[in-house]
N, C-alpha and C positions, 0 to 999 in steps of 0.2 A: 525391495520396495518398489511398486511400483504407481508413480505421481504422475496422475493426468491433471495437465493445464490448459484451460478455457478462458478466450474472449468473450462468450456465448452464452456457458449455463447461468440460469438465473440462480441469486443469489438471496434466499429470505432475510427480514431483518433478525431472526433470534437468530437463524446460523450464522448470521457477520455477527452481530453482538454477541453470543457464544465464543466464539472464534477470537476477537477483542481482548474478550476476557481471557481467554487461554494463552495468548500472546502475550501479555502485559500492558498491551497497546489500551485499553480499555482502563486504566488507571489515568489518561490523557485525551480522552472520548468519550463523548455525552450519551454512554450506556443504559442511562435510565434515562433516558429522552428518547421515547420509539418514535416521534414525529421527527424531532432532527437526524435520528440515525436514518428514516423513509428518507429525507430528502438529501442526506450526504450521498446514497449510492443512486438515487434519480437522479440526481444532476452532474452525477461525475459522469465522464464521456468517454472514460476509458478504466474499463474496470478487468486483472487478470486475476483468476483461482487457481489455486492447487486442491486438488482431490485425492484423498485414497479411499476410493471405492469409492460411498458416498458420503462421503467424510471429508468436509471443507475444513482445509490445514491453513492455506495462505491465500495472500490476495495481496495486489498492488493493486491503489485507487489512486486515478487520475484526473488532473482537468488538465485538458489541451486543443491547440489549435490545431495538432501536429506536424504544424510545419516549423513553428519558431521556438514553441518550449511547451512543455509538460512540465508541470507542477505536480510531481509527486507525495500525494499529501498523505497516504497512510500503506505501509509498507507493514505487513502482518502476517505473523509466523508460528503456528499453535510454539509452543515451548518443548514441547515432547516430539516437536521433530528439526525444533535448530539444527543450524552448524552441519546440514548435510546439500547447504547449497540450494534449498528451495528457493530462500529470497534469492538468492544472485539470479537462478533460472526467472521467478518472478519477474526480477528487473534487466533480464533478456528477453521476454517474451512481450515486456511492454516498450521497450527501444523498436522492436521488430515491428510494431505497429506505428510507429512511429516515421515521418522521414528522415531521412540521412544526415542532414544536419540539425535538426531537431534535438533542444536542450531540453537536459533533464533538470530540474529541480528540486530539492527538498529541503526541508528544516529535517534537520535529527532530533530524537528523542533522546533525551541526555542516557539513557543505557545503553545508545545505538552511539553513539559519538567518532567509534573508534570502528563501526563496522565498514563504513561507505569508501576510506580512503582506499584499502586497497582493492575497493572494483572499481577504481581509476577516478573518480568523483574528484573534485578540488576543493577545497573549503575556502568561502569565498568572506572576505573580510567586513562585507556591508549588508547585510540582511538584516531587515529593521521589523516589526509586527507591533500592531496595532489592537490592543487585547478590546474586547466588545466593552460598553460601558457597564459599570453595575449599576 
C-alpha cells in the first residue's frame, strides 16, 4: 500500500465528513452540521491527510502557535485501514511541522484511551472542558 501524506491538498467538507464517519470519529463530531464542520477545518492552522490514490483515509487537525503547543483536536483514521501505523505517521508528520520543543496536545476519545501512551504521550492529571451551554 502505498499512503501519500499532505500539508497541502485541499480537503472538501463531505470527504472529511465521509472520512469522520468511517473513522468513528464522527459519532463525537457535529457531522450534520456542514457550517461547523466549514469552519472547524478553516480555522485549523495545521491540517495533515493521508491519501490512497484519491482516497482520503486520515487526517490530523490542529490548532497551533508552533512554537509552544499544538492542540491536537481530531486525529482520524478510516477503520479499514487502522493499526498499520497511519495515525502514528499522521502524528509525525504533524510534530515535523511543528518546532522542536513544541507540545502536543490532545483529549482522547474514550476508544482511543489506550492508543496515545505508547507513542510516548503522557497522561496528564488536570485537563478540565468546558461543554457549550444548551
Amino acid at each position: 500500500m502505498n499512503i501519500a501524506y499532505s500539508s497541502t491538498l485541499k480537503i472538501s467538507v463531505d470527504q472529511a465528513i465521509d472520512l469522520y464517519i468511517r473513522s468513528t470519529l464522527g459519532e463525537r463530531r457535529p457531522i450534520h452540521n456542514r457550517h461547523a464542520f466549514e469552519n472547524m477545518f478553516r480555522h485549523a492552522n495545521l491540517i495533515i491527510s493521508a491519501w490512497d490514490g484519491d482516497k482520503l483515509i486520515g487526517i490530523s487537525r490542529s490548532l497551533t502557535d508552533f512554537s509552544y503547543v499544538a492542540y491536537l483536536s481530531d486525529l482520524a483514521v478510516d477503520a479499514l485501514y487502522q493499526k498499520q501505523g497511519i495515525g502514528k505517521q499522521l502524528i509525525e508528520n504533524t510534530k515535523l511541522q511543528l518546532e522542536p520543543e513544541c507540545m502536543l496536545v490532545l483529549l482522547a476519545a474514550p476508544k482511543a484511551r489506550e492508543y496515545y501512551g505508547p507513542l510516548g504521550f503522557e497522561q496528564h492529571p488536570s485537563a478540565w472542558t468546558l461543554k457549550k451551554s444548551q
